[in-house]
C-alpha positions in Angstrom: 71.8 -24.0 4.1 71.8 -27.5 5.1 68.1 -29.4 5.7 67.1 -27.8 9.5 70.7 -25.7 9.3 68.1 -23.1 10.2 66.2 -25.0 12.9 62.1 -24.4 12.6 60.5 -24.2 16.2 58.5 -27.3 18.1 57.1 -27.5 21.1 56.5 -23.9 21.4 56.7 -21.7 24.4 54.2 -18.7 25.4 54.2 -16.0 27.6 52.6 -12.3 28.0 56.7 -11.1 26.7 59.9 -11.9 26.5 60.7 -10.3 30.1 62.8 -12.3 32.5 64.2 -14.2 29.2 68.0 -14.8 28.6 69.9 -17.4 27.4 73.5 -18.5 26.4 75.0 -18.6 22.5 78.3 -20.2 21.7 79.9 -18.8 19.0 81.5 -21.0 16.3 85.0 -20.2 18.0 84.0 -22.1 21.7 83.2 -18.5 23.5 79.8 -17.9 25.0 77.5 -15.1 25.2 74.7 -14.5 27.3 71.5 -12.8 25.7 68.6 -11.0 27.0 66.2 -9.9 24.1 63.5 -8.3 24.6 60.4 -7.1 22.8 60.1 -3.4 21.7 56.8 -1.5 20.2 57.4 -1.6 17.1 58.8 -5.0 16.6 56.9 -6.9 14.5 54.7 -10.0 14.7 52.5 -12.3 13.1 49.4 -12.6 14.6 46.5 -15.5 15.0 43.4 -15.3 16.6 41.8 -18.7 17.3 38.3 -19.6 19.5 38.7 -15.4 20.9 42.2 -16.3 22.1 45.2 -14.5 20.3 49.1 -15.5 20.1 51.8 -13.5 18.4 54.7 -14.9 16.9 57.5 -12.4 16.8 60.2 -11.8 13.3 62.9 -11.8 15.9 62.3 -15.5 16.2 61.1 -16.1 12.8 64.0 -14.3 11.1 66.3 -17.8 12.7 63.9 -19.8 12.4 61.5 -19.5 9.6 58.5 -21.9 10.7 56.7 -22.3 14.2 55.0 -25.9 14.8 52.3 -24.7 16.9 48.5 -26.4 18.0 46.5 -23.6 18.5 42.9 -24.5 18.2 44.2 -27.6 16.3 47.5 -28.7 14.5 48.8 -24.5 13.5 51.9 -24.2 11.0 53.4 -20.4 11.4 56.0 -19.3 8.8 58.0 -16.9 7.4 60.6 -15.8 4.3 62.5 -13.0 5.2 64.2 -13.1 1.7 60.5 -12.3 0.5 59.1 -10.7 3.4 56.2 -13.4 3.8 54.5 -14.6 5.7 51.8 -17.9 6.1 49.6 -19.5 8.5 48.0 -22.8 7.9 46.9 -25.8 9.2 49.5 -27.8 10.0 48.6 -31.1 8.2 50.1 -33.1 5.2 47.5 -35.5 3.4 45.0 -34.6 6.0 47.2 -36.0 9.0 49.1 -33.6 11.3 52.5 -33.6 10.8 55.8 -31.6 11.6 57.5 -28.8 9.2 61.0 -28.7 8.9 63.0 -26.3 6.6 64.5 -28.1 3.9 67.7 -25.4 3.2 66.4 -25.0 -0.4 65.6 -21.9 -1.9 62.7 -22.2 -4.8 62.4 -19.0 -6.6 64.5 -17.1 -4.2 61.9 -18.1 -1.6 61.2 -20.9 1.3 61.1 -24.2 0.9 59.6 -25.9 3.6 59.2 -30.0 4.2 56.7 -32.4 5.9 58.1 -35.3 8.5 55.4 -37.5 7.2 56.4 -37.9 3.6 59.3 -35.9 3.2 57.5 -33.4 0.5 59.3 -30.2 -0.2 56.5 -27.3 0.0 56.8 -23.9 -1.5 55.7 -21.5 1.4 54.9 -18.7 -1.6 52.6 -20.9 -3.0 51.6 -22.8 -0.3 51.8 -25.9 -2.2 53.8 -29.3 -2.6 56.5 -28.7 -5.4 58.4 -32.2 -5.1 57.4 -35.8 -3.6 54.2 -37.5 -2.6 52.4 -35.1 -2.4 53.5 -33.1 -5.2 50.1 -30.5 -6.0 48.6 -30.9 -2.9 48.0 -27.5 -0.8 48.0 -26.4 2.6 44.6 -24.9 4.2 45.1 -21.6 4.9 44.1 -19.5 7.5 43.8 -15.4 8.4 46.8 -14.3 10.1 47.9 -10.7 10.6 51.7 -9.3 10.3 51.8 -6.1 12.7 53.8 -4.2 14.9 53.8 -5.9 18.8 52.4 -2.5 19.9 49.7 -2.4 17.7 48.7 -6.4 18.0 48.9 -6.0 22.3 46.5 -2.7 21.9 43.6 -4.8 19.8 44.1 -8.0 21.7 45.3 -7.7 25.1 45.6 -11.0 26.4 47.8 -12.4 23.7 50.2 -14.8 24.1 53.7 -14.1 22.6 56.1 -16.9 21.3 59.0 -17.6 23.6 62.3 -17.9 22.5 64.6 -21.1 22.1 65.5 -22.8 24.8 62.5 -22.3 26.0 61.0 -23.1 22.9 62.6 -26.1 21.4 63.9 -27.0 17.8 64.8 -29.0 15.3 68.3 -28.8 15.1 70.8 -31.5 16.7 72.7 -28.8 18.7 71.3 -25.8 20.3 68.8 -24.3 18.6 69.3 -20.4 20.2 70.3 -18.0 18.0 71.3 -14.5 19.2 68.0 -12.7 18.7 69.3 -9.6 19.8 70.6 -9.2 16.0 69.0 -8.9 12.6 70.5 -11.9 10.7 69.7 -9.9 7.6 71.0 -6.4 8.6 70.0 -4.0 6.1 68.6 -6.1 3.7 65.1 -4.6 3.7 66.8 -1.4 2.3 69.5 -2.9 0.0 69.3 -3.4 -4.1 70.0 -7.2 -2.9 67.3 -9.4 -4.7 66.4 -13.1 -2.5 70.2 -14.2 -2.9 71.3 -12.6 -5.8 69.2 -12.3 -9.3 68.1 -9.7 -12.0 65.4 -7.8 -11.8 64.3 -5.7 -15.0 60.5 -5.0 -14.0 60.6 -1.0 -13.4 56.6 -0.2 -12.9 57.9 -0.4 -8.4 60.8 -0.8 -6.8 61.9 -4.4 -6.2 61.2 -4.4 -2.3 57.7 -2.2 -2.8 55.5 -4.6 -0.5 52.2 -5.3 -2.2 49.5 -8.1 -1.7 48.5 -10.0 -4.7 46.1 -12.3 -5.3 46.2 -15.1 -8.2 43.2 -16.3 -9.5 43.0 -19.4 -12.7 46.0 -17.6 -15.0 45.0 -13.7 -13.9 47.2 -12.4 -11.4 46.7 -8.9 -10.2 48.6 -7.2 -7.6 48.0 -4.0 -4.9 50.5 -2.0 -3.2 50.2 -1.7 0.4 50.3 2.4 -0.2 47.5 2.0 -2.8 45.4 -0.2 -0.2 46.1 2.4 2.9 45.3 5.6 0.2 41.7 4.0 -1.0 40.4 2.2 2.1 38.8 -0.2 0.3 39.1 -2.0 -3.2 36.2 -4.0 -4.8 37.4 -5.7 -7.8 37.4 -9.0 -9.9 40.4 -11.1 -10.9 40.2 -14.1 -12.8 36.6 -13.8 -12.5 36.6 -14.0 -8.6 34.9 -11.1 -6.8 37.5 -9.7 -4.3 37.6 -6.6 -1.8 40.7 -5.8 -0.7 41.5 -3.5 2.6 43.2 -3.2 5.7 42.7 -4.8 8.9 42.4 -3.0 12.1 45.8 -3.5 12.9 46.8 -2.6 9.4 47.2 -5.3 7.4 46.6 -5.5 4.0 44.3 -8.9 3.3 42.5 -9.8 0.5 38.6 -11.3 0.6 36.3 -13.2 -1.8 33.2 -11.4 -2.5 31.4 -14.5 -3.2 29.5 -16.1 -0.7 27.1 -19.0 -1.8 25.6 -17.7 -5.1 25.5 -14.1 -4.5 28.1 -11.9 -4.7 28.8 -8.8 -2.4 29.4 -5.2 -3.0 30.8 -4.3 0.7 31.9 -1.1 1.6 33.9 0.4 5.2 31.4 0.2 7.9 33.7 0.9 10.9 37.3 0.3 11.8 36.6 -3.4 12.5 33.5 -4.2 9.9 32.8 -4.1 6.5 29.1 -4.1 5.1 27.1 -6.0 2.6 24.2 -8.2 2.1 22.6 -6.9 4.9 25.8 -8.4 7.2 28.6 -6.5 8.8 32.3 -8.9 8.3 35.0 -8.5 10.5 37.7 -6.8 8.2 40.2 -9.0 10.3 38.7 -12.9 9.8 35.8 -12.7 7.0 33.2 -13.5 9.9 29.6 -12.2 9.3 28.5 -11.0 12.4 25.1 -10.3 12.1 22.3 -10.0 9.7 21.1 -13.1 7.0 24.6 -14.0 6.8 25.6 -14.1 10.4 28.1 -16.8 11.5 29.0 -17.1 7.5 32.8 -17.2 6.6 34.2 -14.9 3.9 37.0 -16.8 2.0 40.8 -15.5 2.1 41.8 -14.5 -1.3 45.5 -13.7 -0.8 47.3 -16.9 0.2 50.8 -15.1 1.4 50.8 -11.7 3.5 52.1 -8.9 1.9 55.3 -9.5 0.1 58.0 -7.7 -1.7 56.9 -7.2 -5.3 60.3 -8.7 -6.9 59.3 -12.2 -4.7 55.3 -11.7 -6.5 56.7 -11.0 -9.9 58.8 -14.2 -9.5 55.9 -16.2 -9.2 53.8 -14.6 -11.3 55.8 -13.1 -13.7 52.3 -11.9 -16.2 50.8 -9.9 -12.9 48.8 -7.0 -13.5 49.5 -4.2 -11.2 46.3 -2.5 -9.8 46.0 1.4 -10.5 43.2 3.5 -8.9 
């Protein structure tokens, strides 16, 4: 695709749904269509919390679009691969300066390449790094995000916000940026033998679209499958020499956490649905956040930078990953 052929969002638009949404499409032959899409159950969404307040940004809208420019308790970058199934949240800043995210129509190992306005950096979303330009190395801060059904994200936080779609929500593209979300761009993908956009795959320990998460730590990478995850409950491990725990949040996403908090390092164990234990501190299984005890207010750190992904997309970054076995 050409650079913004598939037109990231700006100057988003919220409300409790998508009811009393429609819009018109214009087909490439001249005719126009109007649209009405709404939001079922089990569609699914990312999800950010922020200062107690919650927003859901749906895959109808990030299947066109790929990448939400958002400020949501600051400058908020939102994206997503559906090649890979992935899917990041970060702060939305390039050299430490807001800035706006395009997508660049590049592909780097069958995944997303995004770029910044400000220096006009190509960014891998996998890695959440800058692959080419200025600031080639640099990384993106990331921050916890959960990818859920609508049902299930409206149930633990009922006063979200949900992402509206274009036009309400504008784009980056020169024409109109609304797509006909009443569609799957990618119908049937998720099911097919179809690899990103076509490529070999010769790994045979899962099947190429098994999602897993998988954590990469100095040059150890280990990875989980989500059915592994949801069989044990809860994981404690180390990869690379980094303490994790890896378990579900309430909603039921799969997320990876650093054990290591200051110079100690935890054993935690289920507490509840929402809490984990150790040190003498119940975390949130959702952000990390001690809640009470010695380490109340402390800040477990994220040790998965991409949501859970299909396991060919993993292995294409990190082609030597160990595959975790109970």
């Amino acid at each position: 695709a050409p650079k913004d052929g598939i037109p990231a969002i700006v100057n988003p638009s919220f409300g409790a749904d998508w009811s009393g949404f429609a819009a018109e499409t214009r087909s490439r032959f001249g005719s126009t269509n109007t649209i009405a899409p709404r939001l079922a159950e089990d569609d699914l969404v990312v999800g950010v919390t922020r200062d107690g307040a919650a927003r859901a940004y749906p895959l109808k809208l990030l299947n066109y679009h790929e990448i939400v420019n958002d400020t949501f308790g600051g400058p908020l970058l939102v994206t997503y691969c559906p090649l890979c199934r992935s899917a990041i949240v970060a702060e939305r800043r390039a050299n430490g300066e807001p800035t706006v995210f395009g997508v660049s129509g590049l592909l780097y190992r069958n995944a997303l390449v995004m770029y910044d306005e400000a220096t006009g950096s190509n960014w891998s979303q996998i890695l959440a790094q800058a692959i080419t330009g200025e600031l080639t190395g640099e990384r993106l801060e990331l921050l916890p995000s959960t990818l859920t059904t609508f049902g299930e994200w409206r149930a633990s936080h009922p006063n979200t916000a949900v992402l509206r779609p274009p036009p309400e929500s504008d784009t980056l593209s020169a024409g109109s940026g609304v797509r006909n979300y009443t569609t799957d761009p990618y119908p049937g993908y998720d099911q097919s033998s179809q690899i990103g956009i076509g490529g070999e795959f010769d790994d045979d320990r899962l099947g190429p679209k098994t999602e897993v998460v998988g954590v990469a730590v100095a040059e150890t990478a280990r990875a989980y499958t989500t059915e592994t995850i949801e069989t044990e409950g809860l994981i404690n491990d180390t990869v690379g020499g980094l303490p994790i725990v890896v378990t579900n949040t309430p909603d039921g996403t799969p997320i990876a956490w650093s054990r290591r908090v200051g110079d100690e390092t935890l054993s935690l164990r289920i507490a509840d649905e929402r809490h984990l234990a150790g040190g003498g501190s119940q975390w949130r299984r959702d952000t990390g956040v001690a809640v009470d005890g010695p380490f109340e207010g402390e800040r477990l750190a994220q040790a998965n930078s991409v949501s859970a992904l299909f396991w060919f997309a993993w292995l294409d970054f990190y082609p030597e990953t160990e595959l975790y076995e109970s």
